[in-house]
Backbone and ligand atoms as CSV (ligand in chain L), in Angstrom:
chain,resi,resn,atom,element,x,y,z
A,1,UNK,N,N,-6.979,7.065,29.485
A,1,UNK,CA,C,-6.092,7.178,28.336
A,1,UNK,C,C,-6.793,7.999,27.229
A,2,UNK,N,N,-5.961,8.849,26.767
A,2,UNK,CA,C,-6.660,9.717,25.444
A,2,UNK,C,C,-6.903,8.911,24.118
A,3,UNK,N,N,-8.163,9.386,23.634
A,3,UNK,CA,C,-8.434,8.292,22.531
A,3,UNK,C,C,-8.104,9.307,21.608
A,4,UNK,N,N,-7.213,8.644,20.407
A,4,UNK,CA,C,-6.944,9.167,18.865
A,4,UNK,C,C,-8.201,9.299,18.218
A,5,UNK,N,N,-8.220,10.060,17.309
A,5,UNK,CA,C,-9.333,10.001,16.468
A,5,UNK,C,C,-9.139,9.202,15.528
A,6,UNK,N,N,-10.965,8.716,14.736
A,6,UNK,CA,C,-9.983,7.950,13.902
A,6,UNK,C,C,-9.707,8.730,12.788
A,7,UNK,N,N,-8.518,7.673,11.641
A,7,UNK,CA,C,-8.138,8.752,10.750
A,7,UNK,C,C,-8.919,8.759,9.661
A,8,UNK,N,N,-9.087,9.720,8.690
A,8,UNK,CA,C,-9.782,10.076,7.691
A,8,UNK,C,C,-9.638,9.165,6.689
A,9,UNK,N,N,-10.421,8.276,6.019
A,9,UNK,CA,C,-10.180,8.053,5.277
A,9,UNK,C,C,-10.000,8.544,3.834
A,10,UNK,N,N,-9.323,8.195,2.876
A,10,UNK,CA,C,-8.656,8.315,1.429
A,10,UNK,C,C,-10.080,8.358,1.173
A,11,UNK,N,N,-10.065,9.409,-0.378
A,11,UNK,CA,C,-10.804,8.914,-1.707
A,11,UNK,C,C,-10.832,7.519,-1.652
A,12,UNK,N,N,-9.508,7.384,-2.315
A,12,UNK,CA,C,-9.365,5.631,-3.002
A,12,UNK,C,C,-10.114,4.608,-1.887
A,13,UNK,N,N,-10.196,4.771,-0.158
A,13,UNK,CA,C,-10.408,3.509,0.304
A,13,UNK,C,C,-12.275,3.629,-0.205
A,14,UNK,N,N,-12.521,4.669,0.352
A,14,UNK,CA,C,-14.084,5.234,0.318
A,14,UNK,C,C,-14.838,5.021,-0.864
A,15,UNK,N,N,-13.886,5.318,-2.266
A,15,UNK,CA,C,-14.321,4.503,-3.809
A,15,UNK,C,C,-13.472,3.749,-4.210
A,16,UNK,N,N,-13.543,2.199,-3.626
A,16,UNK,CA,C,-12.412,1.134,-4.664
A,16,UNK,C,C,-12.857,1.382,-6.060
A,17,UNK,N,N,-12.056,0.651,-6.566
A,17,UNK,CA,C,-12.630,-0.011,-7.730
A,17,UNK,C,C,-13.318,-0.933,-8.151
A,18,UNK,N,N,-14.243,-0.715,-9.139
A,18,UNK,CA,C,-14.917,-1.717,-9.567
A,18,UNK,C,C,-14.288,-3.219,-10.361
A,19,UNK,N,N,-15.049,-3.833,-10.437
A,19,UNK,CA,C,-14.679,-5.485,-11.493
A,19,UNK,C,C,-14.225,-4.742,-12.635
A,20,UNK,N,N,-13.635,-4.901,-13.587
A,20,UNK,CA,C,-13.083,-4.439,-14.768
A,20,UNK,C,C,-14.515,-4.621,-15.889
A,21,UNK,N,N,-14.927,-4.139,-16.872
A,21,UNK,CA,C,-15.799,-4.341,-17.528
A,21,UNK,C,C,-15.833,-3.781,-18.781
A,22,UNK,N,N,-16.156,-4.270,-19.945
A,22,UNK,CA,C,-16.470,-3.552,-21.069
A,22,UNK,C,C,-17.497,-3.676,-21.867
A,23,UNK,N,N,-18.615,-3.389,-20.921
A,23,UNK,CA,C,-20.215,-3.820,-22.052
A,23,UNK,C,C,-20.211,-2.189,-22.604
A,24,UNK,N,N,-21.083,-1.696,-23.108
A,24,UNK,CA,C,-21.316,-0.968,-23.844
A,24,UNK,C,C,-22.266,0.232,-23.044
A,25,UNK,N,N,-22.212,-0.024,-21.737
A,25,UNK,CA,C,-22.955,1.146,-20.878
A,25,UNK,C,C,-21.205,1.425,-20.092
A,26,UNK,N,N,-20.391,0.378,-19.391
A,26,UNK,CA,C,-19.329,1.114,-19.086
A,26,UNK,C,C,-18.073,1.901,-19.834
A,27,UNK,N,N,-18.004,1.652,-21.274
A,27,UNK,CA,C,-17.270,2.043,-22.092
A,27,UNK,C,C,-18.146,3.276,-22.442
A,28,UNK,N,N,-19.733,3.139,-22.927
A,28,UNK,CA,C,-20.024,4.481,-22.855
A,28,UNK,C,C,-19.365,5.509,-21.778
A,29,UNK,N,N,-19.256,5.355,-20.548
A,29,UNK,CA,C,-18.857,6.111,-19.534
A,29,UNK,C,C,-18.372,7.135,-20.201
A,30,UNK,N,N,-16.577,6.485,-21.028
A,30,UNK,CA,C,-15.768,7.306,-21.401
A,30,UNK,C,C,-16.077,8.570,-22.548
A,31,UNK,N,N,-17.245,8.240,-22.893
A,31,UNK,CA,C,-17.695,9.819,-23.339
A,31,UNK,C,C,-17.377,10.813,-22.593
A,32,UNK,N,N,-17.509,10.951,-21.356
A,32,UNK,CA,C,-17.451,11.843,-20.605
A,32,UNK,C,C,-16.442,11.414,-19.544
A,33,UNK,N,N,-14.851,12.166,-19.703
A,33,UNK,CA,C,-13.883,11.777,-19.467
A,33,UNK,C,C,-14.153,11.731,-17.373
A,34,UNK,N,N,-13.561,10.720,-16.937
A,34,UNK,CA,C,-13.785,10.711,-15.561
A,34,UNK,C,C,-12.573,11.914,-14.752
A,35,UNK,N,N,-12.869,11.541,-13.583
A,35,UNK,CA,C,-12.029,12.777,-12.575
A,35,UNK,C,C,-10.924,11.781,-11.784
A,36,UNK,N,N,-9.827,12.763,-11.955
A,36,UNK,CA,C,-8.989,12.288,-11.071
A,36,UNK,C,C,-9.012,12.898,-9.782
A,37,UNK,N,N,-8.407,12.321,-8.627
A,37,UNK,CA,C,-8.393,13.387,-7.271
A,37,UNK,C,C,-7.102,14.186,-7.516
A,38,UNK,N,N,-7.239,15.540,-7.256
A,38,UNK,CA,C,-5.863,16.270,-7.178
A,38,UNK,C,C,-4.807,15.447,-6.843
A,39,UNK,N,N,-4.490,14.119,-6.267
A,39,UNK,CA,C,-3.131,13.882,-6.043
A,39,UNK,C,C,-2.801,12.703,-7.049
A,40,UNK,N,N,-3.969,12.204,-7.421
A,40,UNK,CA,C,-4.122,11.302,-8.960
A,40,UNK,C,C,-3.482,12.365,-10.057
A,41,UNK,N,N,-4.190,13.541,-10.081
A,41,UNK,CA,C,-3.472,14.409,-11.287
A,41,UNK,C,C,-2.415,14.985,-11.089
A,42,UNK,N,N,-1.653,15.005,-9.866
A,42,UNK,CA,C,-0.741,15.471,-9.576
A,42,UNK,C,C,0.659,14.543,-10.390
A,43,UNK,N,N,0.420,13.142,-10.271
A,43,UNK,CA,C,1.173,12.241,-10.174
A,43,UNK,C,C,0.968,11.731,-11.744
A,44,UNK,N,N,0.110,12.048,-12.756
A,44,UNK,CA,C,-0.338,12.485,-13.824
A,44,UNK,C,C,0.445,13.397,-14.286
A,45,UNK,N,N,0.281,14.232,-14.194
A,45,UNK,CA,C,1.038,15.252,-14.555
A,45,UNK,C,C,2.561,15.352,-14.306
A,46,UNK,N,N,3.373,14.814,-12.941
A,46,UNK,CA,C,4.529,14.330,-13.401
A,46,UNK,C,C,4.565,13.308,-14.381
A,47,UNK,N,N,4.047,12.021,-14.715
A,47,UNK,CA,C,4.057,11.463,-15.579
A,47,UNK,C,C,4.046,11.791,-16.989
A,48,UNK,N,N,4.329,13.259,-17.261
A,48,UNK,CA,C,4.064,13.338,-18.933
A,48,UNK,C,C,2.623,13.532,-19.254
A,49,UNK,N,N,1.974,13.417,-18.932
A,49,UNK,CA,C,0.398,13.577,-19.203
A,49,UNK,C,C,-0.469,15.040,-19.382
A,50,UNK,N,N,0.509,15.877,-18.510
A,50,UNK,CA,C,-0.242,16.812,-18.724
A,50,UNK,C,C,-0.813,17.977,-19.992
A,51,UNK,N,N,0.051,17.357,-21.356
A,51,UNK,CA,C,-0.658,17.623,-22.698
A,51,UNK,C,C,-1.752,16.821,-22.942
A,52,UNK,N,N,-2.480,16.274,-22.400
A,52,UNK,CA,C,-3.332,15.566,-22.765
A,52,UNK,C,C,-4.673,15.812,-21.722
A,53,UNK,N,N,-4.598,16.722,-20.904
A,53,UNK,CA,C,-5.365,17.295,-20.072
A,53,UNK,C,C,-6.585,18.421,-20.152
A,54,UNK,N,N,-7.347,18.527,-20.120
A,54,UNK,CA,C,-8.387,19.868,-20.033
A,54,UNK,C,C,-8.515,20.294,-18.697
A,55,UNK,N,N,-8.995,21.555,-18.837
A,55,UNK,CA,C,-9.703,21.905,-17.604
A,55,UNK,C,C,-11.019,22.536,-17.426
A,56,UNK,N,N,-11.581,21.917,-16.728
A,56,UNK,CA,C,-12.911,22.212,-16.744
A,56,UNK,C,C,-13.387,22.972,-15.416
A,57,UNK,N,N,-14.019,23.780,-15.781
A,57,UNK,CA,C,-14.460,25.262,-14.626
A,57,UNK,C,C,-15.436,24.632,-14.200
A,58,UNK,N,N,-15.538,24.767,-12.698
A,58,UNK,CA,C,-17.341,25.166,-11.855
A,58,UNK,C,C,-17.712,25.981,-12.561
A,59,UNK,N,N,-19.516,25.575,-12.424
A,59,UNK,CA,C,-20.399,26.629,-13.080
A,59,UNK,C,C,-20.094,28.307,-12.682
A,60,UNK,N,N,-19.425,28.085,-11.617
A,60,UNK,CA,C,-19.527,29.780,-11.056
A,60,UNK,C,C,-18.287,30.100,-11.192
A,61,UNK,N,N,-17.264,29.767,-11.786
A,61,UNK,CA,C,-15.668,29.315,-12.173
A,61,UNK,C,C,-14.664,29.780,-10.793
A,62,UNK,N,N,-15.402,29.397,-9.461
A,62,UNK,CA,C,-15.075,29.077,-7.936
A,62,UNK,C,C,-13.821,28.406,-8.292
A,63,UNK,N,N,-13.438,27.166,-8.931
A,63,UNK,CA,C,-12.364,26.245,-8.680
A,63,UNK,C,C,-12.477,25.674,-10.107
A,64,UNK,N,N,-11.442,24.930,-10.527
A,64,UNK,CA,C,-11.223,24.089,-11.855
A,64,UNK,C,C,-10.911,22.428,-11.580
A,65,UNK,N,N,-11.205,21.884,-12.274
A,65,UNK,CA,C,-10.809,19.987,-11.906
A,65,UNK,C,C,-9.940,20.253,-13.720
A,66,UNK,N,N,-8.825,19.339,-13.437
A,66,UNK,CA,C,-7.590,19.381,-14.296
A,66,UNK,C,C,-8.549,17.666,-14.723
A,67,UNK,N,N,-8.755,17.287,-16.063
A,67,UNK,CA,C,-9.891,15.979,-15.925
A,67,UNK,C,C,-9.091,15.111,-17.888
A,68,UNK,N,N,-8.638,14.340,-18.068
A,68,UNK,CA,C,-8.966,13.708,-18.946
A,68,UNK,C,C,-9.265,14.530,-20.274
A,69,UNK,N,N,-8.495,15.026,-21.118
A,69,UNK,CA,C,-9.623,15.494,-22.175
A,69,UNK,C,C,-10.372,15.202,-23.230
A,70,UNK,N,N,-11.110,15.858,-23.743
A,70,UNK,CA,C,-11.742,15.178,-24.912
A,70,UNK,C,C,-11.050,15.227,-26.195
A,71,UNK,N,N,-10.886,14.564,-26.856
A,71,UNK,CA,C,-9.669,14.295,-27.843
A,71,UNK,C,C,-10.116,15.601,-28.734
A,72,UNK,N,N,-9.017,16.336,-29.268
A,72,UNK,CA,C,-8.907,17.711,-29.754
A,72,UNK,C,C,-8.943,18.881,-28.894
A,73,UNK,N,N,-9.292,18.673,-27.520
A,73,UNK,CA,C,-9.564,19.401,-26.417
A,73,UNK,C,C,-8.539,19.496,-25.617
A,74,UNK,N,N,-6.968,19.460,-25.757
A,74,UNK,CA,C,-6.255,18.930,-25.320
A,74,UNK,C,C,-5.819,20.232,-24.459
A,75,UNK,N,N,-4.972,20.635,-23.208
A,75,UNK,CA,C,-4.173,22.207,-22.716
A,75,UNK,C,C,-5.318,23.152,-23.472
A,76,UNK,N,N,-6.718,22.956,-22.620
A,76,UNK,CA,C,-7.348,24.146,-23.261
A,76,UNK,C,C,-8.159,23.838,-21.672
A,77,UNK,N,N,-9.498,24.954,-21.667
A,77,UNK,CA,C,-10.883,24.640,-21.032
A,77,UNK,C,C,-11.575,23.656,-21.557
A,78,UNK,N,N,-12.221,22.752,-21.175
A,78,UNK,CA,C,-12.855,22.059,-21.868
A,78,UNK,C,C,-14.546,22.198,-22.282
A,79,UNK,N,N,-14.286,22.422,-23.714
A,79,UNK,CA,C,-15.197,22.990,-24.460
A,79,UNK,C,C,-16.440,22.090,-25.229
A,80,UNK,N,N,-17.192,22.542,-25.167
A,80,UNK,CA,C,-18.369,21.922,-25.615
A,80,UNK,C,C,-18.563,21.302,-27.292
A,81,UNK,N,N,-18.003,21.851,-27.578
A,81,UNK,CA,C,-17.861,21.393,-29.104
A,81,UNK,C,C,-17.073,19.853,-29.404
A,82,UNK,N,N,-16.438,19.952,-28.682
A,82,UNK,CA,C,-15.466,18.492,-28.620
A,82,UNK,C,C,-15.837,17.385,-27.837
A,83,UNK,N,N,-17.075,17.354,-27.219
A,83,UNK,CA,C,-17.435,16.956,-25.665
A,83,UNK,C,C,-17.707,15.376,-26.862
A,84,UNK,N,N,-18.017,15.743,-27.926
A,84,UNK,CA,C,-18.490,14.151,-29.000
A,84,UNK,C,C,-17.444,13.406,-29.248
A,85,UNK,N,N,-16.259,14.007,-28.601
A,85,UNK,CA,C,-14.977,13.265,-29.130
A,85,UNK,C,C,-14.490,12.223,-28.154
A,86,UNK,N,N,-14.960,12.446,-27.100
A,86,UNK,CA,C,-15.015,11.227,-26.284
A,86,UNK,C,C,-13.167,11.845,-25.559
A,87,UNK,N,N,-13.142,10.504,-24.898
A,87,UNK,CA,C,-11.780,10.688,-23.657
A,87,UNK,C,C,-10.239,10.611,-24.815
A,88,UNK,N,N,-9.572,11.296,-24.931
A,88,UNK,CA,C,-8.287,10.838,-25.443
A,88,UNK,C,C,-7.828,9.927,-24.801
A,89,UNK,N,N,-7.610,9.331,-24.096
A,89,UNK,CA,C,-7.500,8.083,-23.255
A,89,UNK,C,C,-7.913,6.782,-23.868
A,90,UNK,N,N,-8.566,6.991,-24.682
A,90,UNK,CA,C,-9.989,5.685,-25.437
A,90,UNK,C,C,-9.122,5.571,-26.393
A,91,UNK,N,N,-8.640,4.250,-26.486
A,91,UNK,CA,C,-8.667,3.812,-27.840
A,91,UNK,C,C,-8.651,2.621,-28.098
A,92,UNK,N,N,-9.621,1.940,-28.993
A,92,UNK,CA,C,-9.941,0.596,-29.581
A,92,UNK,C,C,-10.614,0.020,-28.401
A,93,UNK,N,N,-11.700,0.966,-27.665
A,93,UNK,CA,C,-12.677,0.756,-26.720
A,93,UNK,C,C,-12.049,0.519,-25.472
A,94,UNK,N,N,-10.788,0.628,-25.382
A,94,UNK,CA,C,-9.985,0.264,-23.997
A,94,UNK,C,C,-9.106,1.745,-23.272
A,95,UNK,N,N,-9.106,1.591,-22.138
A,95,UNK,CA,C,-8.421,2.809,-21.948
A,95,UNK,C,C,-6.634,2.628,-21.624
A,96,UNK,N,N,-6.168,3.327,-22.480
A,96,UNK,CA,C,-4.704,3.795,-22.279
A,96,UNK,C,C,-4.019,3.533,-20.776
A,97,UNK,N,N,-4.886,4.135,-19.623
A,97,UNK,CA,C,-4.186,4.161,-18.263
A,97,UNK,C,C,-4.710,2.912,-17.865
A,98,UNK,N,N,-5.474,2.082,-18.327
A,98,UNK,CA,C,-6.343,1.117,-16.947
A,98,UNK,C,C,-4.193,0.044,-16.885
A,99,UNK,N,N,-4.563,-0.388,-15.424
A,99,UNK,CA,C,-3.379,-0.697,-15.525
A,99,UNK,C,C,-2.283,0.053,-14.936
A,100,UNK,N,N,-1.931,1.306,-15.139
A,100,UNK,CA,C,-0.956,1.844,-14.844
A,100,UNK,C,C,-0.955,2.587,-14.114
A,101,UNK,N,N,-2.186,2.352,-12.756
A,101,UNK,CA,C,-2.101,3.321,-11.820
A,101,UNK,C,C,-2.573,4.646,-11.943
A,102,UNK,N,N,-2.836,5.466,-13.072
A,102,UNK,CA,C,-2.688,6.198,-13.233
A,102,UNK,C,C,-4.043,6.667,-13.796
A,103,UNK,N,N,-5.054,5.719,-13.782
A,103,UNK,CA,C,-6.460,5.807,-14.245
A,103,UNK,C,C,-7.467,6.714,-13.188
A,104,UNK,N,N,-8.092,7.538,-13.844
A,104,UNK,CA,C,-8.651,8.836,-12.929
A,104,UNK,C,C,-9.868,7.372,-11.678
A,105,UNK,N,N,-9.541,7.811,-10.269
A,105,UNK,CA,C,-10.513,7.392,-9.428
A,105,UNK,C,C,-12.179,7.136,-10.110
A,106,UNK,N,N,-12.562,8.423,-10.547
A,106,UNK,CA,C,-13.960,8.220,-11.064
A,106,UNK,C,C,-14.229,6.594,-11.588
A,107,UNK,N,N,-13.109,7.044,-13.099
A,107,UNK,CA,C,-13.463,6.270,-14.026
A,107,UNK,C,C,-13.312,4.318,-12.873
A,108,UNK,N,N,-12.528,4.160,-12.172
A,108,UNK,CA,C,-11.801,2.957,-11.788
A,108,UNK,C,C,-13.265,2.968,-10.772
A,109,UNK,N,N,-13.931,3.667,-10.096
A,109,UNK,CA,C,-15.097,3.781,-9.033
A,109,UNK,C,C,-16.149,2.868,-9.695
A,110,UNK,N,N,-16.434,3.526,-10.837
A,110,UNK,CA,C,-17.982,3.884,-11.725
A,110,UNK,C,C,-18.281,2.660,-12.405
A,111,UNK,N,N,-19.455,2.164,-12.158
A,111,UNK,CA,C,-20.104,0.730,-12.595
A,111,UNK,C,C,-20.942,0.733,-13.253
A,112,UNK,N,N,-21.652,-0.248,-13.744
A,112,UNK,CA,C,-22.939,-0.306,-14.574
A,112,UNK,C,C,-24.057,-0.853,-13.547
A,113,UNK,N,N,-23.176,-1.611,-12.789
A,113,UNK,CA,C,-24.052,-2.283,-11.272
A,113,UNK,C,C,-24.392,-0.965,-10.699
A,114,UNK,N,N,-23.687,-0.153,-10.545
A,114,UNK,CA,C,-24.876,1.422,-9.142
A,114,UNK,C,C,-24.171,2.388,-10.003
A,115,UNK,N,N,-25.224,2.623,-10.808
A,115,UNK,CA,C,-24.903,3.819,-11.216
A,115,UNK,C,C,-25.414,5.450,-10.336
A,116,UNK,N,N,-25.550,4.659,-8.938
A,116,UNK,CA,C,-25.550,5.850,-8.283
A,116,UNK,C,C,-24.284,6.412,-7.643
A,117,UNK,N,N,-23.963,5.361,-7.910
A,117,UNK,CA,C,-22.256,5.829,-7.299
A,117,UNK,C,C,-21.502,6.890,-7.749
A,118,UNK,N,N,-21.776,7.053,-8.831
A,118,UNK,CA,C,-21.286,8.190,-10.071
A,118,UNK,C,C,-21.565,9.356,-9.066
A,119,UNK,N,N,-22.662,9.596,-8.826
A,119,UNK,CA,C,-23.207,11.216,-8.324
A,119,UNK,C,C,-22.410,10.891,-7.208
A,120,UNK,N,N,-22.079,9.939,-5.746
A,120,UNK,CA,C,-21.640,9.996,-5.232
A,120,UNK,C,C,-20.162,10.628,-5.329
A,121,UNK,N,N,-18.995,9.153,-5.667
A,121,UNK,CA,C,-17.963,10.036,-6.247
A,121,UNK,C,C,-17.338,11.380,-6.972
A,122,UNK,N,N,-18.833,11.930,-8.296
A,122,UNK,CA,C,-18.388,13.487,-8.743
A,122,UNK,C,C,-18.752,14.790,-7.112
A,123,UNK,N,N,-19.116,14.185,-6.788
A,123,UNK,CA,C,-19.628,15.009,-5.298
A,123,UNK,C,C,-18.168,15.501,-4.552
A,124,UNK,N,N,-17.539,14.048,-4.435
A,124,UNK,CA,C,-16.663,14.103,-3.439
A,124,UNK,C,C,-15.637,14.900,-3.929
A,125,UNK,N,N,-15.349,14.148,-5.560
A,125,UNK,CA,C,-14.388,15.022,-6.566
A,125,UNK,C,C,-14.117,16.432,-6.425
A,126,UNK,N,N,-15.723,17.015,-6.292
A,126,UNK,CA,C,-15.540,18.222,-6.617
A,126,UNK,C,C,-14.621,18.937,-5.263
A,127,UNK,N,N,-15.489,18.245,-4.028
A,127,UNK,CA,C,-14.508,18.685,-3.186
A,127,UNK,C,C,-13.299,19.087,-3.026
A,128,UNK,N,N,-13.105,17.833,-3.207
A,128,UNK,CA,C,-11.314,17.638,-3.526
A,128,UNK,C,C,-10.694,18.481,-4.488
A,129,UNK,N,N,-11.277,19.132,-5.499
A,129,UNK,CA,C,-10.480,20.045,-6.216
A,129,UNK,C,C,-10.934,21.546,-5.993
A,130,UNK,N,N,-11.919,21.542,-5.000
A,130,UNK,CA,C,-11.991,23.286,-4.147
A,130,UNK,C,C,-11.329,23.331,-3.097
A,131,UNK,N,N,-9.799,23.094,-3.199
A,131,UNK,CA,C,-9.234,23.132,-1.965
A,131,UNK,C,C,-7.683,24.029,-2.533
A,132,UNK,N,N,-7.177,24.330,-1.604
A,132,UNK,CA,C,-6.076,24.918,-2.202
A,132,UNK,C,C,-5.505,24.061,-2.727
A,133,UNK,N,N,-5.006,22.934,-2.283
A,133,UNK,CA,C,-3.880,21.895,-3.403
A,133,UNK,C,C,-4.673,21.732,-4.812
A,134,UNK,N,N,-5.837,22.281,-4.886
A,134,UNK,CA,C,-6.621,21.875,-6.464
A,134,UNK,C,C,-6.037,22.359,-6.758
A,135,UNK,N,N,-6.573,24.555,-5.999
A,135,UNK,CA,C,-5.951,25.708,-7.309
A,135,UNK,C,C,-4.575,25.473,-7.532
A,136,UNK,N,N,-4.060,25.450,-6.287
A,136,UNK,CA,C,-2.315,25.625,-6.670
A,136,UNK,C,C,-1.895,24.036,-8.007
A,137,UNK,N,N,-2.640,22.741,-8.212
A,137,UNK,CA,C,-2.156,22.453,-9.369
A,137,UNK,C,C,-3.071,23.377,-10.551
A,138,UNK,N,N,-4.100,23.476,-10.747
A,138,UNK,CA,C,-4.459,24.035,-11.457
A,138,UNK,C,C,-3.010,25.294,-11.700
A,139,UNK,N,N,-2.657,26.049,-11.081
A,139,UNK,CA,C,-2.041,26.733,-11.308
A,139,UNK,C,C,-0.666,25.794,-12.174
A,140,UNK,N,N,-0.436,25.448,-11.149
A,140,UNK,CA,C,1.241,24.624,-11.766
A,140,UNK,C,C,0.716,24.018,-13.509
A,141,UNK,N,N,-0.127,23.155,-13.554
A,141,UNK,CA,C,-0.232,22.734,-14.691
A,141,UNK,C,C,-0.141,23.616,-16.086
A,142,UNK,N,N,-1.010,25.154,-15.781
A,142,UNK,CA,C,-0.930,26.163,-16.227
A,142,UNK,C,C,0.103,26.582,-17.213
A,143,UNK,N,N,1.232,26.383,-16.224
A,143,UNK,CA,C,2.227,27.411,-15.939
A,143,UNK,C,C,3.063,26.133,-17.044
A,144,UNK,N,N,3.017,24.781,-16.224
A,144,UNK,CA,C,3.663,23.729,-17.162
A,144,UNK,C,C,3.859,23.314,-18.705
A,145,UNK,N,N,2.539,23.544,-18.882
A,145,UNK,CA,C,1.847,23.459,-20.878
A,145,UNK,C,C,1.699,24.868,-21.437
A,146,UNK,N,N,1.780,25.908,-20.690
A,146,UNK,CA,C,2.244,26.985,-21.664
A,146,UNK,C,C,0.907,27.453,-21.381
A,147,UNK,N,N,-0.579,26.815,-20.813
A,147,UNK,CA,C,-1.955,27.194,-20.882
A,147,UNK,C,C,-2.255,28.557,-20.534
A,148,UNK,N,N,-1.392,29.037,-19.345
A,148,UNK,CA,C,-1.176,30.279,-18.693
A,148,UNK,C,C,-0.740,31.592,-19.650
A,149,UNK,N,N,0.174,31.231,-20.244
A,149,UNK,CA,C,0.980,31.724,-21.393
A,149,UNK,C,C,0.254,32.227,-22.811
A,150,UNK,N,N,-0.538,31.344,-23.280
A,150,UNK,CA,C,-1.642,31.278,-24.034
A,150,UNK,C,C,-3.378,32.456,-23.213
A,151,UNK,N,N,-3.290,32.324,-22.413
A,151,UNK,CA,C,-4.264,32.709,-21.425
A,151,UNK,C,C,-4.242,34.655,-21.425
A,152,UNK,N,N,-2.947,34.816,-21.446
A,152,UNK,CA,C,-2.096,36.615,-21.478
A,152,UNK,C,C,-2.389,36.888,-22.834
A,153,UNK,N,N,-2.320,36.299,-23.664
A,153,UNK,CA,C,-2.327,36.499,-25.349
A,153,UNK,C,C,-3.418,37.601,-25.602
L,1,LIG,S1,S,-9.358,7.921,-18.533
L,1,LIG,FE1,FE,-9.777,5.895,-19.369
L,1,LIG,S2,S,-11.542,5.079,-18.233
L,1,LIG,FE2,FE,-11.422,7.292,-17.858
L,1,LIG,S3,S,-12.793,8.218,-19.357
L,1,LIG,FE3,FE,-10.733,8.193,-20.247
L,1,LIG,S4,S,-10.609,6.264,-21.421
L,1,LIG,FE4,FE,-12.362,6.105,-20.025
């Protein structure tokens, strides 16, 4: 009998989520807004969200991750000057999405217990958004908030 392969697993099974937490090393986190997987931001971005988005380039600007932005950083690249402003997502030390599904993988992964996990998960992330379904949202989102539009200017 022919054997199936097995199937691939998800992001999500490969990084659950962590215990919920708010000491002052996991809320730090949100300084530095976490990653969604392209089909997290996909589903984001139907949701209305996508004014509230940055995008942030590979060093070699190969591919873009559509990520959380830093508050004032909003339908732009995400720029270094604002990086102190922490996640627009944050407010009154709690985040906006926890709850609604809609909270980037990273951030829902990332612990104070292994903080090696972090390098793990941004690893995989990046993957996941050098693929064509990245560029093509990268593109759509673009095209959605006017970023593209702004971009010709
Ligand atoms: S999306 Fe939520 S958990 Fe993630 S960095 Fe922003 S505020 Fe923090």
């Amino acid at each position: 009998m022919a054997r199936t392969a097995p199937r691939k697993r998800s992001l999500a099974e490969r990084f659950p989520p962590s215990e919920p937490c708010t000491c002052a090393v996991c809320v730090g986190y949100c300084a530095r807004p976490g990653w969604w997987t392209v089909e997290e931001a996909a589903r984001a971005l139907e949701a209305g969200y996508g004014g509230r988005m940055m995008l942030e380039m590979a060093p070699d600007h190969s591919f873009g991750v559509l990520a959380p932005a830093f508050r004032g950083n909003e339908v732009d690249f995400a720029r270094q000057q604002f990086a102190g402003n922490g996640c627009s997502f944050l407010k009154d030390e709690r985040c906006e999405l926890f709850g609604t599904g809609l909270q980037p993988l990273e951030c829902r992964h990332v612990h104070h217990a292994d903080p090696e996990s972090g390098a793990r998960v941004h690893a995989a992330l990046e993957r996941d958004w050098n693929t064509p379904a990245g560029r093509a949202l990268v593109v759509r989102w673009s095209k959605e908030t006017g970023f593209w539009e702004r971009l010709k200017r």
